[in-house]
C-alpha positions as CSV (number, residue, x, y, z in Angstrom):
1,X,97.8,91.8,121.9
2,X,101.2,91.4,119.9
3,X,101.0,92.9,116.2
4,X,103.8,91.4,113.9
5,X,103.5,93.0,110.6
6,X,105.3,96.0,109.9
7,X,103.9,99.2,107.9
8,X,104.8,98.4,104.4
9,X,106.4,101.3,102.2
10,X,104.2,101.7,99.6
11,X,101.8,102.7,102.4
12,X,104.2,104.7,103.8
13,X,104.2,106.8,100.4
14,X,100.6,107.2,100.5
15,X,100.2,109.0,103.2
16,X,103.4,111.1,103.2
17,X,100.7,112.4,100.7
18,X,98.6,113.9,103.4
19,X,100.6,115.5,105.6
20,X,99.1,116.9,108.7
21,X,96.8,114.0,108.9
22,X,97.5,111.8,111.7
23,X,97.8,108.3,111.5
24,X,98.8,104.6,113.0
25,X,101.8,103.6,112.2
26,X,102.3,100.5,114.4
27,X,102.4,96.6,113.0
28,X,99.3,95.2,111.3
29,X,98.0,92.6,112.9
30,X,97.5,89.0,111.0
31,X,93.6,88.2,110.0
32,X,94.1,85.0,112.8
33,X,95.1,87.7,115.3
34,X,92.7,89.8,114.9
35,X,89.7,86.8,114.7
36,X,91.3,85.8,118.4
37,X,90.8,89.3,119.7
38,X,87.2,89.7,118.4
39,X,85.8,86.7,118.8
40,X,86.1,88.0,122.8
41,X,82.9,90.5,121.6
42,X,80.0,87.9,121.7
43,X,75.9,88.8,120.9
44,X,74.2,88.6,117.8
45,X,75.0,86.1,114.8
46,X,74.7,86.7,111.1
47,X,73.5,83.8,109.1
48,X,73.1,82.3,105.8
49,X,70.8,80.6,103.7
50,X,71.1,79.5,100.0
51,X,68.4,78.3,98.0
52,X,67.9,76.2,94.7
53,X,67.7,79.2,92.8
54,X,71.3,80.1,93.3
55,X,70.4,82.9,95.7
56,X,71.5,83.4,99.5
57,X,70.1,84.9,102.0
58,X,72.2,86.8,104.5
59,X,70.4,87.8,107.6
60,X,71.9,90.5,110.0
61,X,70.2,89.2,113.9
62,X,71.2,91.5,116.8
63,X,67.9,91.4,118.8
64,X,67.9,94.4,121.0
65,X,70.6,95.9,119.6
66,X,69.4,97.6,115.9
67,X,71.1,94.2,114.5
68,X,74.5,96.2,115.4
69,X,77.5,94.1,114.8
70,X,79.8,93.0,117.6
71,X,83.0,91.2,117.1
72,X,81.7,87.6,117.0
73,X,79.1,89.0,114.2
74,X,82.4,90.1,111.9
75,X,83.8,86.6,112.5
76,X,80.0,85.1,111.3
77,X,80.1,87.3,107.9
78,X,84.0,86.3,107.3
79,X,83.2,82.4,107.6
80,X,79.9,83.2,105.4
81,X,82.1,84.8,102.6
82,X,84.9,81.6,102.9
83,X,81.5,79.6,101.9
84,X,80.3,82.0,99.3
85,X,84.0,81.9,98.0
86,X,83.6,77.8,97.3
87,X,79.7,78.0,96.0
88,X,79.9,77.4,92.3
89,X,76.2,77.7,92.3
90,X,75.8,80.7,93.5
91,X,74.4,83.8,91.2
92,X,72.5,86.2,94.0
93,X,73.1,87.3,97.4
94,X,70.4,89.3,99.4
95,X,71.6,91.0,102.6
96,X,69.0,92.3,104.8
97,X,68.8,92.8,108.7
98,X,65.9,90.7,110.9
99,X,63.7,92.4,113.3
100,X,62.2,94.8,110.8
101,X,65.4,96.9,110.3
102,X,68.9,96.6,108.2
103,X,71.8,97.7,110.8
104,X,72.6,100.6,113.0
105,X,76.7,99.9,112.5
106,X,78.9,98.5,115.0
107,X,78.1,97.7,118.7
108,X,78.7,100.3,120.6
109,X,79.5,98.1,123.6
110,X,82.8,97.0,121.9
111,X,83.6,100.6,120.8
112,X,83.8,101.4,124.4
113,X,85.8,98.1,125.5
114,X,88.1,98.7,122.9
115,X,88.6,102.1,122.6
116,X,92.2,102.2,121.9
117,X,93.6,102.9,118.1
118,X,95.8,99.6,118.2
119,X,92.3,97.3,118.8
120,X,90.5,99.8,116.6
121,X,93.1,99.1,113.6
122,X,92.7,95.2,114.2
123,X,88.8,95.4,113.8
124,X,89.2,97.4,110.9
125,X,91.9,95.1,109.4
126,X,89.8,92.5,109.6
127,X,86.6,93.8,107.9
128,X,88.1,95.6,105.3
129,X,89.6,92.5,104.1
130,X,86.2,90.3,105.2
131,X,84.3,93.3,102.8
132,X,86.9,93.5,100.1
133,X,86.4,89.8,99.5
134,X,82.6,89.9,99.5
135,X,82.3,93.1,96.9
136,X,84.6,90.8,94.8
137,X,82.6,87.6,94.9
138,X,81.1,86.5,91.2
139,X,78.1,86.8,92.7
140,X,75.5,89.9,92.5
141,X,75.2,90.9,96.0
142,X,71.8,92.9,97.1
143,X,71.2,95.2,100.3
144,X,67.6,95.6,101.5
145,X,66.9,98.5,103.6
146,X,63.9,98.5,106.3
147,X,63.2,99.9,109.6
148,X,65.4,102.6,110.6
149,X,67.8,101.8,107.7
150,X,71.9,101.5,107.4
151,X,73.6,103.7,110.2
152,X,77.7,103.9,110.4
153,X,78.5,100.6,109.5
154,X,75.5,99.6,108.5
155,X,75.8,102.4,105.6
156,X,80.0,101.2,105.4
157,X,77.7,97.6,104.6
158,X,76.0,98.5,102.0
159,X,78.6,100.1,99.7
160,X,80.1,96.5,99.5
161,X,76.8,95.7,97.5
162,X,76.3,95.4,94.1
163,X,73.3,97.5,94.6
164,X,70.7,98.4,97.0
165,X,67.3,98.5,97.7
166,X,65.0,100.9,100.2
167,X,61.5,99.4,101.6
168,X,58.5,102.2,101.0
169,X,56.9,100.4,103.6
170,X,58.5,102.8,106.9
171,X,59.1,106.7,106.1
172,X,62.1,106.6,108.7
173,X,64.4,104.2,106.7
174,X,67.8,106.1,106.1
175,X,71.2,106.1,105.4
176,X,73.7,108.1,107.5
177,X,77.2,107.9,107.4
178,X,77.2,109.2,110.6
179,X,80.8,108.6,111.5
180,X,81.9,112.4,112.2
181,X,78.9,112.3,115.1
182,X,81.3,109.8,116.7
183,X,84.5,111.8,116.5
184,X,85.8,109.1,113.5
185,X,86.0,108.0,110.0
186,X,84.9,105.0,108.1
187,X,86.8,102.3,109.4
188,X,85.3,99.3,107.1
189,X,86.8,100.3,103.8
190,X,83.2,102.3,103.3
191,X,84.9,105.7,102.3
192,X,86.8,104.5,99.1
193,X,83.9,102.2,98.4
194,X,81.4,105.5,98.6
195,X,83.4,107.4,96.6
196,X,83.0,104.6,93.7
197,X,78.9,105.2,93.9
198,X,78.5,108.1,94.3
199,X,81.5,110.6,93.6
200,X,84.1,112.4,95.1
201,X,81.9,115.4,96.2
202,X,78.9,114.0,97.3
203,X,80.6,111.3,99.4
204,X,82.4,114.0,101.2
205,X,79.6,115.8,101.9
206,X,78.1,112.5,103.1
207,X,81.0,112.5,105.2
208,X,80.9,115.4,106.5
209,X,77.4,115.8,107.4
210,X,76.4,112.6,108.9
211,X,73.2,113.3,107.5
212,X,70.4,110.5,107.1
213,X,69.2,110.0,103.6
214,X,65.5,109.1,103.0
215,X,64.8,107.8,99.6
216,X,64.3,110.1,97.8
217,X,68.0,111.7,98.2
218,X,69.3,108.4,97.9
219,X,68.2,108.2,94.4
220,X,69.6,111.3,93.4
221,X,72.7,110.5,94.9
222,X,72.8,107.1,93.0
223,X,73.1,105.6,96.7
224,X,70.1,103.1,96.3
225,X,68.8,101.5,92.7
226,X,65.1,101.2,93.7
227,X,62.5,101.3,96.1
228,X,60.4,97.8,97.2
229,X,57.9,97.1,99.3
230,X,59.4,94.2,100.9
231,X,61.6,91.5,101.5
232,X,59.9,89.5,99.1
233,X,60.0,91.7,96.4
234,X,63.7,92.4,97.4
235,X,64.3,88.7,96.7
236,X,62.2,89.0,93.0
237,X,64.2,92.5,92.3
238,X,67.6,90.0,92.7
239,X,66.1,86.9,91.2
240,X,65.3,88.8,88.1
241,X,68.7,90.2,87.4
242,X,70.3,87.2,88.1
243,X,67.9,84.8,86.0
244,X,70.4,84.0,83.1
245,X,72.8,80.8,83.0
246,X,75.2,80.7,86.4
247,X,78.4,80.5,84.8
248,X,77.2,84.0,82.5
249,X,75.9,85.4,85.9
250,X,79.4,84.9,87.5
251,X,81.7,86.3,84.6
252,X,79.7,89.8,84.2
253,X,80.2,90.3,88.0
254,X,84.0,89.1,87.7
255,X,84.3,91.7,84.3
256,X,83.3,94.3,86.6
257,X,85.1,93.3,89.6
258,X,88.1,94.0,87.3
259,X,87.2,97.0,85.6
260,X,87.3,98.5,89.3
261,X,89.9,97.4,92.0
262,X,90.0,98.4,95.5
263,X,93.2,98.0,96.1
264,X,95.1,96.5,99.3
265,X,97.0,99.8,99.7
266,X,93.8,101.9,99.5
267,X,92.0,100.2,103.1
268,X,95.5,99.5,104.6
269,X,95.1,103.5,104.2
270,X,92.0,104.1,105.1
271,X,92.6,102.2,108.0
272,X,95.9,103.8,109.3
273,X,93.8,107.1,109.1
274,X,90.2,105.9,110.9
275,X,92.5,104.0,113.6
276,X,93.9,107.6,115.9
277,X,90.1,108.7,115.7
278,X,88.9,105.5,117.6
279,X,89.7,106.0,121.3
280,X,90.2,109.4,120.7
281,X,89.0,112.5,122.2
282,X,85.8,113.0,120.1
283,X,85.3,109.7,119.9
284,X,85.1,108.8,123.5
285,X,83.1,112.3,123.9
286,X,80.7,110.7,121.4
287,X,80.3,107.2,123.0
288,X,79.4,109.1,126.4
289,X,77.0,111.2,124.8
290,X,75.3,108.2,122.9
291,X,74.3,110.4,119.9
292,X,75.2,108.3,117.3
293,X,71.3,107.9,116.6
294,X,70.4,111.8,117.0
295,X,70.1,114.7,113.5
């Protein structure tokens, strides 16, 4: 695949910033690029439904799979946010996975197709900028977490929310940022966004660890803002907060959009540094092993 965009310099200063880190310095490619190189990846689908009451409902579908996203999926959710974009209606947004649980990350069947840091750095180009754009809709965006939870990123998912949810309904739900299991780093903009939620220090432990957060942790990490019992009372959580006049709705989220920009800069970074991991030797070590799932 040809890549046409050069490294910009302001990037370029950045990470003269963090010397001894490695990272990809070769052409970013364009977003249409990118789409024609994952839209190889097919399985699953990612759909949307909007109601009368303002509210969507994003479904995550990946039967077999953990509702893992391949590269059609991250097409799906970028043609669902070009909608969202052009919804004047639109107040709530509830993401949630089908099949009884949220999502176990990204399909590990295109990590090992594309294990090489140039295709690793087009994925993430593309969903950084796919969950840039959602986090900044005026619309108050939801995660509900069932099943076995948000692993990788599924969790990177999440911290594009507004806020999120855990069902009391299955002890197992968790979050892991289990990236370091797989020899890599966040690759979806999820580090900069983690660090906004819950801190410098506990997102690098997060990090770090991989560990899986039940509930109870999540709370005191400021990770999750409640616990429901389903996706029905999910849907009433979100309907309550956004129950006020649309057009108010809209410009609180857009106050705090502004109050907090994730810059272009920050996940061109992010991404430059995640992209040497993927296909490296860890990583491969990892995808052998399967253990992205195992404490």
């Amino acid at each position: 695949m040809k890549l046409r965009t050069p490294l910009i310099s302001s990037v370029y200063r950045v990470m003269d910033y963090f010397r001894g880190v490695e990272y990809f310095s070769g052409p970013k490619p364009s977003l249409n690029e990118a789409r024609s190189y994952l839209q190889n990846f097919t399985g699953g689908k990612i759909i949307c439904e909007k109601d009368n009451h303002g509210i969507a409902k994003v479904c995550i579908n990946h039967e077999g799979k953990k509702n893992a996203i391949s590269g059609s999926m991250m097409i799906d959710l970028e043609k669902i946010v070009d909608d969202l974009e052009n919804w004047n209606e639109g107040k709530g947004i509830l993401l949630y996975g089908a099949n009884g649980i949220f999502c176990s990350g990204g399909d590990l069947n295109f990590a090992r197709e594309a294990n090489k840091p140039e295709l690793g750095f087009c994925m993430s180009v593309l969903m950084t900028n796919v969950l840039r754009r959602f986090s900044n809709l005026p619309i108050i965006s939801v995660a509900y977490l069932d099943g076995a939870g948000a692993i990788g990123g599924g969790a990177e998912l999440i911290t594009a929310c507004d806020f999120r949810l855990m069902s009391d309904s299955n002890s197992d739900t968790r979050i892991g940022f289990v990236h370091c299991k797989m020899g890599i780093v966040p690759a979806w903009g999820g580090a900069a966004r983690l660090v906004s939620i819950v801190g410098k220090t506990s997102a690098l432990d997060l990090l770090l660890t991989g560990k899986l957060s039940d509930s109870d942790e999540a709370s005191r990490l400021g990770l999750i803002n409640g616990v429901v019992r389903n996706l029905d009372e999910a849907y009433n959580w979100i309907f309550e907060k956004t129950k006020h006049d649309t057009k108010v709705v809209r410009a609180a989220k857009a106050c705090i959009s502004n109050a907090s920009p994730l810059t272009d800069e920050t996940v061109e970074v992010e991404s430059r540094i995640f992209a040497p991991l993927w296909g490296g030797p860890a990583n491969n070590i990892a995808l052998r092993r399967n253990i992205k799932h195992k404490t």
